[in-house]
C-alpha positions as CSV (number, residue, x, y, z in Angstrom):
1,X,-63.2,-22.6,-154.4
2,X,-66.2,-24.3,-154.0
3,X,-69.7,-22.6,-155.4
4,X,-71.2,-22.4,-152.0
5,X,-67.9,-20.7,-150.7
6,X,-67.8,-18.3,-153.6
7,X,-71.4,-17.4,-152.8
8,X,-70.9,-17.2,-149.1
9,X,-67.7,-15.0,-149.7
10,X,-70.1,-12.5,-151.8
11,X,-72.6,-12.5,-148.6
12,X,-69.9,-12.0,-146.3
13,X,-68.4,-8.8,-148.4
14,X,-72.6,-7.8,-148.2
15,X,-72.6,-7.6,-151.5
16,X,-75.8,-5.2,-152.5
17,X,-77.2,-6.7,-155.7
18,X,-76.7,-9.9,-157.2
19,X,-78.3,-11.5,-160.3
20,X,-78.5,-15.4,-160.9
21,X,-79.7,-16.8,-164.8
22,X,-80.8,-20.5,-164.7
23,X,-84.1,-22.4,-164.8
24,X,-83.1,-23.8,-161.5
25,X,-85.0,-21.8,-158.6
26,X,-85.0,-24.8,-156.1
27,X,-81.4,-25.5,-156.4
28,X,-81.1,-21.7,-155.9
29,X,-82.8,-21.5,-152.8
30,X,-81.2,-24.7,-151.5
31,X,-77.6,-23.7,-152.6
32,X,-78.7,-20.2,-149.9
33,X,-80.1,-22.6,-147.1
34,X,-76.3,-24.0,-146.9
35,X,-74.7,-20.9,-147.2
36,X,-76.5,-20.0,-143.5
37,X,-74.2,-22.8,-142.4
38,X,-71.8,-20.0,-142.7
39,X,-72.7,-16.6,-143.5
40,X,-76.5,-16.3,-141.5
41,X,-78.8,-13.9,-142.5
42,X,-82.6,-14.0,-142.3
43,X,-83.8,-15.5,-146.3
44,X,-86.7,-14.4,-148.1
45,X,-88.3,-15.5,-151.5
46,X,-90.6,-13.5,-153.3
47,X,-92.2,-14.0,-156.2
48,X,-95.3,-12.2,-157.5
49,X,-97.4,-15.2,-157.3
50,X,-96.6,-16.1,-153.2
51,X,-95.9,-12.5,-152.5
52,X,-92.7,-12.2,-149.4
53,X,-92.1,-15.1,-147.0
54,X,-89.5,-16.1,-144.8
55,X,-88.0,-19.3,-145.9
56,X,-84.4,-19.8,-143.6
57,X,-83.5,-23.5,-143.2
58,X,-86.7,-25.9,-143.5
59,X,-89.0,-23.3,-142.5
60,X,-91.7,-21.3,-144.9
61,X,-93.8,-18.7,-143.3
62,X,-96.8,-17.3,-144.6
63,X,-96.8,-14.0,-146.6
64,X,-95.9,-11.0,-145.7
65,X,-98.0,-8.3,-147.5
66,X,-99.6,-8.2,-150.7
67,X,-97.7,-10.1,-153.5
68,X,-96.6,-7.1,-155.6
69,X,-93.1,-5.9,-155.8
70,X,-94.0,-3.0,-154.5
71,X,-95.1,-4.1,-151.2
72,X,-91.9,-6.6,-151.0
73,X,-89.5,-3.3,-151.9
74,X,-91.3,-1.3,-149.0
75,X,-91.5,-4.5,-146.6
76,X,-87.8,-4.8,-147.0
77,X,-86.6,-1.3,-146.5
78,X,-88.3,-1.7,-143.0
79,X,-86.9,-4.8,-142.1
80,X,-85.4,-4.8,-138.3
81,X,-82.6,-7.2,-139.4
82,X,-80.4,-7.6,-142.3
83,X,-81.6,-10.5,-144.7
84,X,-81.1,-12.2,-147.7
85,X,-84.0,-11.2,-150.5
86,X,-84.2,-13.9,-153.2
87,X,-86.8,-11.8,-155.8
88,X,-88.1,-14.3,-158.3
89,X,-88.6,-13.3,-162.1
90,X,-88.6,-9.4,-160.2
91,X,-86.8,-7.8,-163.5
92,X,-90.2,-7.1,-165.5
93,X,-91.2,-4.8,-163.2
94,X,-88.2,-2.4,-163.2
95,X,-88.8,-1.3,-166.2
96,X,-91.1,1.5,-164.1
97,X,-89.0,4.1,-162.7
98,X,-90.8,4.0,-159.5
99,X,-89.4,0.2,-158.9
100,X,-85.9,1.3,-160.2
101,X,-85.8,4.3,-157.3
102,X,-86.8,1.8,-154.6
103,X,-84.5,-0.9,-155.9
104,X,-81.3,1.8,-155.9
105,X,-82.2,3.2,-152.1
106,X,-81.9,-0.2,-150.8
107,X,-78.9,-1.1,-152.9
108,X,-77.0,2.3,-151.8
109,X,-78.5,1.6,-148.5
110,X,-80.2,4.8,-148.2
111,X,-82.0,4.8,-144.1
112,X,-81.8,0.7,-144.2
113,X,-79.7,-1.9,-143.4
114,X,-77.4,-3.8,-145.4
115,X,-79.3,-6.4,-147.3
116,X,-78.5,-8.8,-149.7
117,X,-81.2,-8.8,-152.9
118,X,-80.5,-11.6,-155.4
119,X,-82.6,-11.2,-158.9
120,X,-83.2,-15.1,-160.1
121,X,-84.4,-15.8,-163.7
122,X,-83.9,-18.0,-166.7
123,X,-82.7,-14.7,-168.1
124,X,-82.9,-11.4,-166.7
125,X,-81.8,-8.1,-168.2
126,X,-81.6,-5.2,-166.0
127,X,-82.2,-1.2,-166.7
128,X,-78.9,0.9,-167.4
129,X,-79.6,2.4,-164.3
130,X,-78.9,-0.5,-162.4
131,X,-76.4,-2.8,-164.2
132,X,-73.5,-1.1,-162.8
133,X,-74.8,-1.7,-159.2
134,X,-75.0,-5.8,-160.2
135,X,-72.6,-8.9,-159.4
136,X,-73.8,-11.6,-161.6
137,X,-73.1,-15.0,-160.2
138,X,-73.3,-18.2,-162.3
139,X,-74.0,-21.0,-161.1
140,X,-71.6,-24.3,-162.2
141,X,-72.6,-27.5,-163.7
142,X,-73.8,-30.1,-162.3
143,X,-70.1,-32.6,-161.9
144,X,-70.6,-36.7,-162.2
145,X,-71.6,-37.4,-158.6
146,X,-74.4,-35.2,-158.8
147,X,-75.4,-36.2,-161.9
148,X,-75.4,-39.7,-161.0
149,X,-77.2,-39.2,-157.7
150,X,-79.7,-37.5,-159.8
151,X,-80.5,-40.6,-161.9
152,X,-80.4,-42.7,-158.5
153,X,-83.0,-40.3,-157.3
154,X,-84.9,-40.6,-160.3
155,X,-84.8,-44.4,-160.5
156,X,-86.1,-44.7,-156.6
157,X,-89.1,-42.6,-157.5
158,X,-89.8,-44.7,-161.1
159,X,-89.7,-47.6,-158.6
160,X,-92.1,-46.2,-156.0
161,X,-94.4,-45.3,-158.0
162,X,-94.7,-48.6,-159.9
163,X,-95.5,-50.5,-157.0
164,X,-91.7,-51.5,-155.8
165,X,-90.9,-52.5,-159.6
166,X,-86.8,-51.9,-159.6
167,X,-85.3,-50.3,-162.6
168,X,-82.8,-52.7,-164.4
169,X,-79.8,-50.9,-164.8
170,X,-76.4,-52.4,-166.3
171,X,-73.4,-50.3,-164.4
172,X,-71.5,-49.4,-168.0
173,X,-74.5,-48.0,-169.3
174,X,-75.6,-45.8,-166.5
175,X,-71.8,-44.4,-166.5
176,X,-72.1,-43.5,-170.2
177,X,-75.4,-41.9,-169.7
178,X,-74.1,-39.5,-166.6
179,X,-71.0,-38.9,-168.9
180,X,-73.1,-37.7,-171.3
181,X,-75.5,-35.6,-169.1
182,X,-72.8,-33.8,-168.1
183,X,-72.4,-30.0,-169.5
184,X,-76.0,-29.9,-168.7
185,X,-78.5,-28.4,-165.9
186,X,-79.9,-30.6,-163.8
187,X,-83.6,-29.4,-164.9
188,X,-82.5,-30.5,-168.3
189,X,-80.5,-33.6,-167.3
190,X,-83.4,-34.4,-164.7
191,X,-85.7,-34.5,-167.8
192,X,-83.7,-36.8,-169.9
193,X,-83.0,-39.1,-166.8
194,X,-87.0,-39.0,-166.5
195,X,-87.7,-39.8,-169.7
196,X,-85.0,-42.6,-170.3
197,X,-86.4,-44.6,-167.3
198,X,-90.0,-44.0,-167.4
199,X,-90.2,-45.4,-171.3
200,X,-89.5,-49.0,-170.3
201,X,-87.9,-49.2,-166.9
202,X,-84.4,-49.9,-168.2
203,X,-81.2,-48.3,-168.1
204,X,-79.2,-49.8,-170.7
205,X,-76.8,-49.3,-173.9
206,X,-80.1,-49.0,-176.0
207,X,-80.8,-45.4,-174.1
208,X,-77.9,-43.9,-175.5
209,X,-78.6,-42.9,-179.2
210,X,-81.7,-41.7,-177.3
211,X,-80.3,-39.9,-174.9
212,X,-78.1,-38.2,-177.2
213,X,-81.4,-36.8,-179.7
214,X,-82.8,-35.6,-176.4
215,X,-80.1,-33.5,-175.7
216,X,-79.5,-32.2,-178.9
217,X,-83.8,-31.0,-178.5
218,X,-82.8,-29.5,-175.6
219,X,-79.4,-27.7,-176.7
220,X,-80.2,-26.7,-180.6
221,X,-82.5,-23.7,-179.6
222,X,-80.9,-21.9,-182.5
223,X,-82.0,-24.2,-185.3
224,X,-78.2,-24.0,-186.9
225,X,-78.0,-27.5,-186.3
226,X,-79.4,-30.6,-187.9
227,X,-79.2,-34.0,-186.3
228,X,-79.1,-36.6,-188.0
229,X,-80.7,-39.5,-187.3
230,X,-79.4,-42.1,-189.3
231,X,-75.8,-42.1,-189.6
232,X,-74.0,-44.9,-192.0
233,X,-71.8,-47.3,-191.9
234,X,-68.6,-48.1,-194.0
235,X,-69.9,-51.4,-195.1
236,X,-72.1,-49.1,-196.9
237,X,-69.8,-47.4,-199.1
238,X,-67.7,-48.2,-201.9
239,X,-63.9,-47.8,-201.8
240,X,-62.2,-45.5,-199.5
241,X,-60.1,-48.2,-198.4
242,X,-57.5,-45.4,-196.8
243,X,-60.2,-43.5,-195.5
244,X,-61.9,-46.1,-193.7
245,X,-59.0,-47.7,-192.0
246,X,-57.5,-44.1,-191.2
247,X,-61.2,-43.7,-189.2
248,X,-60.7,-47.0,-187.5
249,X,-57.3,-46.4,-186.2
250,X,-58.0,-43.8,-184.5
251,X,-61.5,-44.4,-183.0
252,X,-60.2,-45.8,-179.4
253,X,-58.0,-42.6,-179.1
254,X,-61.1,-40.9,-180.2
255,X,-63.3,-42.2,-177.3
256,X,-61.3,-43.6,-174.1
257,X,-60.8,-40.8,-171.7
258,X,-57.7,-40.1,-171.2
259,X,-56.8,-41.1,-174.8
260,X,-53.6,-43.6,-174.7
261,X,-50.5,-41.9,-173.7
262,X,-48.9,-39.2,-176.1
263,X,-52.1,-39.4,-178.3
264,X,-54.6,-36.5,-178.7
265,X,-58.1,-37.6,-179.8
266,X,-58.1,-36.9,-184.1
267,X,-59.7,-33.5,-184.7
268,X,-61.3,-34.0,-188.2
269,X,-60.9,-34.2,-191.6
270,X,-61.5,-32.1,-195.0
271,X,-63.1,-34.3,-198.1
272,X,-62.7,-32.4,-201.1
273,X,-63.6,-34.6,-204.3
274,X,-65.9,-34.8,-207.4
275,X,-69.7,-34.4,-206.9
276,X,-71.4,-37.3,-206.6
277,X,-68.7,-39.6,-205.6
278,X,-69.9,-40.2,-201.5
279,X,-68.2,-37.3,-199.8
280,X,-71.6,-36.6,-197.6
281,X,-71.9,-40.4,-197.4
282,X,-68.7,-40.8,-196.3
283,X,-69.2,-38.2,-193.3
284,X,-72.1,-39.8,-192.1
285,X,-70.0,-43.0,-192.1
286,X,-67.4,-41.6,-189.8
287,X,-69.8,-41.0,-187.1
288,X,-71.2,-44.7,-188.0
289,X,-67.3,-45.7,-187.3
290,X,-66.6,-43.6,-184.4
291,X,-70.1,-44.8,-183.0
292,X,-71.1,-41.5,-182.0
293,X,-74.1,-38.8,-182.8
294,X,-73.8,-36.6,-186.3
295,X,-75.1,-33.4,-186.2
296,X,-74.7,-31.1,-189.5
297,X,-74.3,-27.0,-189.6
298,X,-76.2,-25.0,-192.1
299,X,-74.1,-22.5,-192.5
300,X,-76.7,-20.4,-194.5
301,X,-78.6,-19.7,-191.5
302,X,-76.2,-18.4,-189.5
303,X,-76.1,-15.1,-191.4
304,X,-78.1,-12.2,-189.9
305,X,-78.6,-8.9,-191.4
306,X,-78.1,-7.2,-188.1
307,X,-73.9,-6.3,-187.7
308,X,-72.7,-9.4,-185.0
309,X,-75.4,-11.6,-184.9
310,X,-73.4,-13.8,-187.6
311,X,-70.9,-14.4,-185.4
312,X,-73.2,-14.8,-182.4
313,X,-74.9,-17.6,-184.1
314,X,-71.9,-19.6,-184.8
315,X,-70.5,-19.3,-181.7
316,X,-73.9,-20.5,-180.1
317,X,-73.8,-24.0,-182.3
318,X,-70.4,-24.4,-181.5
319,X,-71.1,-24.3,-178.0
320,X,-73.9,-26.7,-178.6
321,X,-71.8,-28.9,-180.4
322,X,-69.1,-29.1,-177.8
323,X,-72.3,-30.4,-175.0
324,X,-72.8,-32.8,-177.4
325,X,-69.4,-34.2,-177.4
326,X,-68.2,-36.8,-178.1
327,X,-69.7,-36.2,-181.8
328,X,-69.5,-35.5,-185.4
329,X,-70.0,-31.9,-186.6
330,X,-70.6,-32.2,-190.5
331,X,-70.3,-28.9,-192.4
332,X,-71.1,-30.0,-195.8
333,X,-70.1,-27.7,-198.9
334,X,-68.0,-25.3,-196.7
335,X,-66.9,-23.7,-199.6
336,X,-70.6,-22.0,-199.8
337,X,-70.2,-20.4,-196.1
338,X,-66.5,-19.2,-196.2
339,X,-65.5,-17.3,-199.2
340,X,-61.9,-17.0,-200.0
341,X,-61.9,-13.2,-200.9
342,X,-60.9,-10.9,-199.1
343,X,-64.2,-9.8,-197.3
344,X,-64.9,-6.6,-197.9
345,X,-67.9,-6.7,-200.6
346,X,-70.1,-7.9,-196.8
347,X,-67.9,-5.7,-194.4
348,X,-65.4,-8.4,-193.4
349,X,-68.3,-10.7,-192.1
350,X,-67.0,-14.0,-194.1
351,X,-63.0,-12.7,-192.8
352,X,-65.0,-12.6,-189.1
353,X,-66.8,-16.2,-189.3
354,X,-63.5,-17.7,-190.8
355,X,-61.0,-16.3,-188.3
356,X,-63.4,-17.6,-184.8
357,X,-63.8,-20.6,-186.9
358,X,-60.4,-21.3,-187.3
359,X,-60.0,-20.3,-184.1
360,X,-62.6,-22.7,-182.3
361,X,-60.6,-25.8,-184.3
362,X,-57.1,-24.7,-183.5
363,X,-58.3,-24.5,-179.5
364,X,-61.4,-26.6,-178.8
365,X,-60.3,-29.5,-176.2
366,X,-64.2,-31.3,-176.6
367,X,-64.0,-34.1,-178.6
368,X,-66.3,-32.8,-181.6
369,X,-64.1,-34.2,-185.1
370,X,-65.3,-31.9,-187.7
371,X,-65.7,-33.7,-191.0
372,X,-65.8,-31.2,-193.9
373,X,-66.7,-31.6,-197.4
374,X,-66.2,-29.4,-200.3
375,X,-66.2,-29.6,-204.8
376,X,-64.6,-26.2,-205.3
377,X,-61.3,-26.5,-203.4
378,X,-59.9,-23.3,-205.5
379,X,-62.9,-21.0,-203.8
380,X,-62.0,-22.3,-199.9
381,X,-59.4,-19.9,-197.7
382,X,-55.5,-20.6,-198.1
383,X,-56.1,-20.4,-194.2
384,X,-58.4,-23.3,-193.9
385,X,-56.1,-25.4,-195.9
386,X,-52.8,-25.3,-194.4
387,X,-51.7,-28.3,-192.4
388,X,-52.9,-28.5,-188.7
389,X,-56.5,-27.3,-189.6
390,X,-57.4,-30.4,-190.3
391,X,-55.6,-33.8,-189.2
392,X,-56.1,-34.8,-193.2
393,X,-57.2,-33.5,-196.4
394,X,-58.8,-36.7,-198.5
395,X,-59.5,-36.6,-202.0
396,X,-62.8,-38.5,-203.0
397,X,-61.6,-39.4,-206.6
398,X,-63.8,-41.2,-209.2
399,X,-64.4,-44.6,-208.2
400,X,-61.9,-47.3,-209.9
401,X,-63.1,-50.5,-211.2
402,X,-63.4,-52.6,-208.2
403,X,-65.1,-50.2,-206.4
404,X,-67.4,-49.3,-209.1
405,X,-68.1,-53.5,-208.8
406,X,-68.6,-53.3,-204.9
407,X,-71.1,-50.4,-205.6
408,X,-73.5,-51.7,-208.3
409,X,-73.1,-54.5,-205.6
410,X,-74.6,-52.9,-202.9
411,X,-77.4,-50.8,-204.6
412,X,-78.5,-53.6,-206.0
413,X,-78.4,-55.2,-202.6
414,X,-80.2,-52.2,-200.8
415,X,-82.9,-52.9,-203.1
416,X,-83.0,-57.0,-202.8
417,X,-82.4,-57.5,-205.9
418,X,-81.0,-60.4,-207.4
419,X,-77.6,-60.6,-208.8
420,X,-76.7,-63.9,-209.7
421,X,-77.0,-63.4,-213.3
422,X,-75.6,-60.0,-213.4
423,X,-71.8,-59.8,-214.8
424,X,-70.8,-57.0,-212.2
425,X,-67.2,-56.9,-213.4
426,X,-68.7,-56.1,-217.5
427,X,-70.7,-53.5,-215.8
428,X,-67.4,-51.8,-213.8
429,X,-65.8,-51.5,-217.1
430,X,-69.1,-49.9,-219.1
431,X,-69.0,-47.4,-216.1
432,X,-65.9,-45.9,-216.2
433,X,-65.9,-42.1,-216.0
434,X,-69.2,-42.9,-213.2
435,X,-69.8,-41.6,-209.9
436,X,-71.4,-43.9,-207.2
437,X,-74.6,-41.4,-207.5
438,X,-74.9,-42.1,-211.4
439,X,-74.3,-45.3,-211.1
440,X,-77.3,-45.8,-208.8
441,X,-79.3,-43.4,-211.4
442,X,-78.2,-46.1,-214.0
443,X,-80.0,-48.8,-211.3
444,X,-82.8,-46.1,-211.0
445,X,-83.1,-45.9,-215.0
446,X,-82.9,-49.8,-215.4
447,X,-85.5,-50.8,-213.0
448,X,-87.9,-48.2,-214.6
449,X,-87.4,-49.5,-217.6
450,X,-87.9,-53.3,-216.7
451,X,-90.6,-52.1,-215.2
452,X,-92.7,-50.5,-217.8
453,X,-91.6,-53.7,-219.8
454,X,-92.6,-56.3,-217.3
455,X,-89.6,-57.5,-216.8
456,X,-86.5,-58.4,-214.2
457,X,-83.5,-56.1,-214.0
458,X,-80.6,-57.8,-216.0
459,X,-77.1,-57.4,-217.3
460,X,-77.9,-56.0,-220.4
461,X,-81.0,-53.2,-219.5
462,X,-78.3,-51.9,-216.6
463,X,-75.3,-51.5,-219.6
464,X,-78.2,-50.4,-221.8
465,X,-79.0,-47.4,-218.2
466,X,-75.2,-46.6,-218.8
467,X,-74.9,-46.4,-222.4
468,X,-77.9,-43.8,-222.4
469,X,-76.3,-41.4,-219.8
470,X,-73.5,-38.8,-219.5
471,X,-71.4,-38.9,-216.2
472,X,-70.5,-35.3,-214.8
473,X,-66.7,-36.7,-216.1
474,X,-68.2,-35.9,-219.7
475,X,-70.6,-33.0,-219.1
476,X,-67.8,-31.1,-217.2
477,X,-65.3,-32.7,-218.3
478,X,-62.7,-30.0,-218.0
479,X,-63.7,-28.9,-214.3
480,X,-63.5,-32.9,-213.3
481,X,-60.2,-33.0,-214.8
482,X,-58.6,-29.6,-213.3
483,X,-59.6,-30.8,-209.9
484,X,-58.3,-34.1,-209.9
485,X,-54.7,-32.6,-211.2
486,X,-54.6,-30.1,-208.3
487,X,-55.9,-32.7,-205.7
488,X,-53.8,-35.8,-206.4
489,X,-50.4,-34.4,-205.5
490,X,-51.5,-32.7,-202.9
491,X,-54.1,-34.5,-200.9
492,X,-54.4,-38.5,-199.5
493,X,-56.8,-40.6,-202.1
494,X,-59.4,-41.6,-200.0
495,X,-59.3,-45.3,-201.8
């Protein structure tokens, strides 16, 4: 069924009370106008501010009354003909139990007729006394063609204000940007539409990495989610050879809708690997490679003190992850937000969090891949790791030589240096044992000290950076090696 015949259905069974939560009164009152078409009544709206009026069809009357509620309650229990009573931001005002005794006679129908009386509000909660009297009726999103009649609507107007100046639209872009409004109110997707045509007066493929930070704004009221802004791309990492051709395989399934026949789109990945060796670079690469927004969960602000709310907050960013779709949700160290124990020492909160996590990736159908990274793979949930959590568990290993090359090669880029004189291939073999974060501290250390000695950066002060520090293989040199002999039979090498 439709949502004007599920509303018309509730009028026809004269359903006493109803409650409405969304930002989107005109639609409301709209959505009621139509449903005369079929179920007539005589439609009100009140609202503190305009007091009662008569509103059916295209008609608005003058007020009825004074503007409190308390006139509106008494105005409709005298009504000679049953009507429809749309009560506007009414539920502050029943917290006084005069307002709650008036409210229950005319749902009960105590001496009056049978009235409809719909409470509208971004969010209303009722008294105890009167929730079991309510039918709370939601209404649905917003589906393409409205969306895209939206953007039409909103491109007519840029275009009549501006003097009869048309908005250049190309076709593909505008039908990316309604599939990505979609999931969203029209107040909020009005807004975005607004603001992506009123900026320049174009509607193109540039829009879209806008569009998608506005919509994160809009969604992330939580603050459990960070977006990131500048996602990478493989050409700037080192290695991962396996990695990065597993990514690009699968980014068309990924993206067309439907995927290709008897594929699903990839559901994410779990990086486990030594510190400092790209893992988090390597996540914000796969959103560079699937071409679609990151956005990263804290998990350490999603736990609340009060029993619940833990939960309720990670069920919240899910939600506002799956709106963002398609995306990238990047948990990094998830080791630090799930412990593998058994639960009890916080009352089975971290058991709770795990199983609706689990949960939420063994049944979501948005396309969000969750890209996971973690350096203590002994401390994460047996759970987490078996197969069909993830679609693959890479191992980000120490780099090798060629890749240790490719990387002094592209810090030294990065930083326009010249490398014409530098023997990259001596300096890959000096580094062995090196991460790709120590070997750009080695760069660091190198151009500090060419610097205090008015010099250029050259072969020799980068081996003489290297010689002078001790790579996390060496410090820890017994964690680094436990991990890589539990990871490499077990996992895929990234490189």
């Amino acid at each position: 069924m439709s949502e004007l015949q599920d509303l018309v259905a509730l009028l026809r069974a004269q359903t006493p009370l109803l409650v409405i939560e969304t930002p989107d009164e005109a639609r409301v009152v709209e959505l009621f106008r139509q449903s005369l078409m079929h179920a007539w009544r005589a439609l009100y709206r009140w609202s503190v501010t305009e007091g009662l009026r008569r509103i059916d069809m295209d008609r608005e009357d003058e007020a009825e009354g004074a503007p409190d509620l308390s006139a509106a309650l008494n105005a409709i229990r005298d009504a000679p003909q049953r009507g429809t009573y749309l009560l506007l931001d009414a539920h502050p005002y029943l917290g006084y139990a005069s307002y709650q005794r008036a409210l229950r006679d005319l749902i009960q129908r105590r001496a009056g007729l049978p009235h409809v009386l719909v409470l509208i509000g971004t969010k209303v909660e009722l008294p105890e006394a009167l929730e079991p009297f309510a039918v709370r009726f939601s209404l649905r999103l917003p589906d393409a063609n409205a969306l895209l009649k939206l953007v039409q609507d909103e491109a007519r107007a840029y275009t009549a204000e501006h003097g009869g100046r048309r908005v250049e639209a190309d076709a593909e872009a505008v039908r990316q940007i309604v599939r990505n409004l979609q999931g969203m109110s029209l107040t909020d997707a009005r807004r975005i539409a607004r603001h992506l045509i009123y900026r320049d007066g174009v509607l193109g493929a540039d829009d879209l990495p806008e569009l998608a930070r506005l919509k994160f704004e809009l969604l992330n009221k939580s603050g459990h989610l960070h977006y990131e802004y500048d996602t990478a791309r493989f050409a700037d990492v080192g290695g991962a050879t396996r990695l990065k051709r597993w990514v690009e395989q699968r980014r068309a399934p990924f993206l067309q809708e439907p995927p290709p026949p008897g594929l699903e789109p990839p559901k994410g990945m779990l990086l486990l690997g030594v510190q400092g060796c790209g893992k988090s670079l390597l996540a914000k690469a796969v959103a560079g490679g699937f071409g679609v927004p990151l956005v990263r969960l804290d998990f350490g602000t999603l736990y609340d003190k009060y029993h619940g709310e833990t939960e309720k907050n990670l069920r919240a960013a899910l939600a506002s992850t799956e709106q963002l779709a398609p995306c990238v949700l990047w948990i990094d160290e998830i080791e630090k937000g799930l412990a593998a124990g058994s639960g009890e020492g916080d009352g089975g909160l971290s058991r709770r969090v795990l199983g609706y996590l689990l949960t939420w990736m063994a049944e979501r159908k948005s396309r969000v891949f969750l890209v996971a990274t973690a350096n203590q793979v002994h401390e994460l949930p047996a759970e987490l790791l078996r197969k069909g959590r993830f679609d693959e568990i890479f191992f980000v290993d120490l780099p090798g030589p060629a890749a240790r090359a490719e990387i002094f090669a592209l810090h030294l880029d990065r930083r326009k240096l010249p490398r014409d004189h530098i023997d990259l291939s001596a300096l890959a073999a000096a580094s062995d044992g090196f991460s790709g974060a120590e070997i750009e501290q080695a760069i660091v250390s190198a151009l500090y000290a060419a610097h205090a000695g008015d010099g250029g950066i050259d072969t020799h002060g980068l081996m003489q950076a290297l010689r002078e520090t001790r790579p996390l293989s060496v410090l820890m040199a017994e964690q680094v090696q436990a991990l890589r002999a539990w990871a490499l039979p077990r996992t895929v090498p990234a490189d």
